[in-house]
C-alpha positions as CSV (number, residue, x, y, z in Angstrom):
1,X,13.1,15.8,-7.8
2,X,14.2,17.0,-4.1
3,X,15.9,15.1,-1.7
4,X,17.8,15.2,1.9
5,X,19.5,13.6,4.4
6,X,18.6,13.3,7.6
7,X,19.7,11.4,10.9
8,X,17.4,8.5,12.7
9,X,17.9,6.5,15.3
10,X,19.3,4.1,13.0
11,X,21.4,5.7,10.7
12,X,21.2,8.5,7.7
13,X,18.4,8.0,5.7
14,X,17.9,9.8,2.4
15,X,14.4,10.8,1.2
16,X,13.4,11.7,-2.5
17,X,10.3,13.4,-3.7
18,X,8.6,16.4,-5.3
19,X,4.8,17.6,-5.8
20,X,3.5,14.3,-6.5
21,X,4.7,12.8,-4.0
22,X,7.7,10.6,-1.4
23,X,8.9,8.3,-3.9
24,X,12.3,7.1,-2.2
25,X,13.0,7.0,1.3
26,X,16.0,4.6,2.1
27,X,18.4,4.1,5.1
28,X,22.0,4.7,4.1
29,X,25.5,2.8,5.3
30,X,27.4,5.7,5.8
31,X,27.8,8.7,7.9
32,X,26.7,11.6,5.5
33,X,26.1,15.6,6.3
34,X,22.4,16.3,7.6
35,X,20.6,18.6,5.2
36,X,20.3,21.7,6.5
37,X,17.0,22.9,4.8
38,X,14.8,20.8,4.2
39,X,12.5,20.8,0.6
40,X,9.0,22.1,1.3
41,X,8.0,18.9,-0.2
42,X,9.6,16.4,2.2
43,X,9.1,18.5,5.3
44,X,5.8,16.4,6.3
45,X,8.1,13.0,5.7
46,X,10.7,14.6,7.7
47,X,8.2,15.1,10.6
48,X,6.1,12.1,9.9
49,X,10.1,9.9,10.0
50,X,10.7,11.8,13.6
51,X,7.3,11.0,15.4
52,X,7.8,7.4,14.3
53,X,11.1,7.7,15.9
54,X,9.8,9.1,19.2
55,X,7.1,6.5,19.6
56,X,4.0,8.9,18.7
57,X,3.1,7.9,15.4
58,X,2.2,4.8,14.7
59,X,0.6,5.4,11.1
60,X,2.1,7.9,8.2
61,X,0.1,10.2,6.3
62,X,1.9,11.2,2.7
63,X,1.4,11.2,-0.6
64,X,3.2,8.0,-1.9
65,X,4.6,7.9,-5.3
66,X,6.8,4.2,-5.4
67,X,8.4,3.9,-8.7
68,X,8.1,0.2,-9.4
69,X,6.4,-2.6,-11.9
70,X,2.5,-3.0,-11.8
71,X,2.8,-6.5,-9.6
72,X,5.2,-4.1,-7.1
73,X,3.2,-1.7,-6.4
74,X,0.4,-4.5,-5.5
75,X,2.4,-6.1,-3.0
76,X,3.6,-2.2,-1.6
77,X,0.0,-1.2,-1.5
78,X,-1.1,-4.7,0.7
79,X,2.1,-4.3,3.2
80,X,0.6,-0.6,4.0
81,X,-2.2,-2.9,5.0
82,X,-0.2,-4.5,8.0
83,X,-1.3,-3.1,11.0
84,X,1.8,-1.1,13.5
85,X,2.7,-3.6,16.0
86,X,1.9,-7.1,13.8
87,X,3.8,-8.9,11.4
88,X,2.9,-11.3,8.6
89,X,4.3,-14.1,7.0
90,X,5.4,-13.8,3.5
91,X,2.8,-17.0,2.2
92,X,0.1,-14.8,4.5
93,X,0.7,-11.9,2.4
94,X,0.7,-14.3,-0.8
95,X,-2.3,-15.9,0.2
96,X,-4.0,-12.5,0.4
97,X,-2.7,-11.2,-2.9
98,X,-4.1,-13.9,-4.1
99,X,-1.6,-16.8,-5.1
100,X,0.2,-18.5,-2.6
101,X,2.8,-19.7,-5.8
102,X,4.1,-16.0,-5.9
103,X,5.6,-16.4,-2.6
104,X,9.2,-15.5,-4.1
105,X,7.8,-12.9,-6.2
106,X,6.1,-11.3,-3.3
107,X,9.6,-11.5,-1.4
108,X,11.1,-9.9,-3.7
109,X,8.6,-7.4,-4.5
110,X,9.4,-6.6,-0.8
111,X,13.1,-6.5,-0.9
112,X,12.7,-4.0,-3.7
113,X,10.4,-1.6,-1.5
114,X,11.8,2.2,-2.0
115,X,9.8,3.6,1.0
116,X,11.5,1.9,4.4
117,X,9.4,1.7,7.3
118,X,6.5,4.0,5.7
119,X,5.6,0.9,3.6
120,X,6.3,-1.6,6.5
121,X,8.3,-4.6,4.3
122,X,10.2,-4.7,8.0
123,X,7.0,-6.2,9.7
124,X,7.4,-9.7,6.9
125,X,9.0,-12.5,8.8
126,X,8.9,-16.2,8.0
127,X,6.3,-18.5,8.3
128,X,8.6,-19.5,11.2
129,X,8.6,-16.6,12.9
130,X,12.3,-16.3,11.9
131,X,13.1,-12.5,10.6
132,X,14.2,-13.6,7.3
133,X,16.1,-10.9,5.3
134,X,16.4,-7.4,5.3
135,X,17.9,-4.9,2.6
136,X,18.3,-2.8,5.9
137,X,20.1,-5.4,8.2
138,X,18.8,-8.0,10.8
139,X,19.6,-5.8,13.0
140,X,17.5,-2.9,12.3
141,X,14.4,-5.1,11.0
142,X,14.5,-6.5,14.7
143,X,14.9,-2.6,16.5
144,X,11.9,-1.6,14.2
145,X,9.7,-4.5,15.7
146,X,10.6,-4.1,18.7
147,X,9.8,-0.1,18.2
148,X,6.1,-1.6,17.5
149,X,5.7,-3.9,20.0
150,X,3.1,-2.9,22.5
151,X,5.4,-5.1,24.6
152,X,8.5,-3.2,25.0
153,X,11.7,-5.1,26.5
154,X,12.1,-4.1,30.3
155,X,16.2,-3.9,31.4
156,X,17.0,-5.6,34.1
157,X,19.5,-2.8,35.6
């Protein structure tokens, strides 16, 4: 298994992965030292991480390989379904796995998502419109929608 560090807007995230595919990808609460070669299998993550960054990719194209329980992975696989720039309520996402009772087991399928922002767990609010919780922070769950939003915030000065 290969891995590396590398620095995003916000913060150090580490990615994990070999031949089979990115398995881990997961934004870290510390400063840490940049890798300075990266593995010939994360170098397309590395690049796909940066365009998303810069604002010219709205989609990633990798080889996923989440480690997770067979109900996971089903919830993982229908948030890749959520379109860049939309969100969807937790029941929405239920209701389209199938059974709007597994609303807490679909939340917490999400919490436990290993691939930030390539599967998009960020772009689940509330049926409220509230953000809800975020391994990564409210903070960051709100910077990443408003990344997405095809209405960016204008400053005033």
């Amino acid at each position: 298994m290969e891995n590396c560090i590398i620095k995003s807007p916000l913060g150090y995230t580490k990615i994990v992965g070999d031949e089979e595919g990115v398995c881990e990808v997961t934004i870290l609460n510390s400063e840490e030292k940049e890798t300075d070669i990266i593995p010939v299998e994360l170098e397309d993550c590395v690049t796909q991480l940066k365009e998303y960054f810069e604002g010219t990719r709205t989609e990633f194209d990798l080889i996923l390989n989440p480690q997770g329980t067979t109900f996971q992975n089903k919830v993982w696989k229908q948030l890749q379904q959520i379109p860049f720039g939309k969100t969807f309520s937790y029941l929405e996402l239920s209701r389209q796995l199938g059974d709007i009772k597994a609303i807490r087991a679909v939340a917490n399928a999400n919490g436990k998502n290993p691939l930030w922002i390539i599967i998009p767990c960020h772009r689940v609010i509330g049926s409220d419109g509230s953000l809800t919780g975020y391994g990564g922070g409210l903070y960051r769950k709100q910077w990443l929608l408003e990344h997405e939003s095809p209405y960016k915030q204008q400053t005033l000065f």
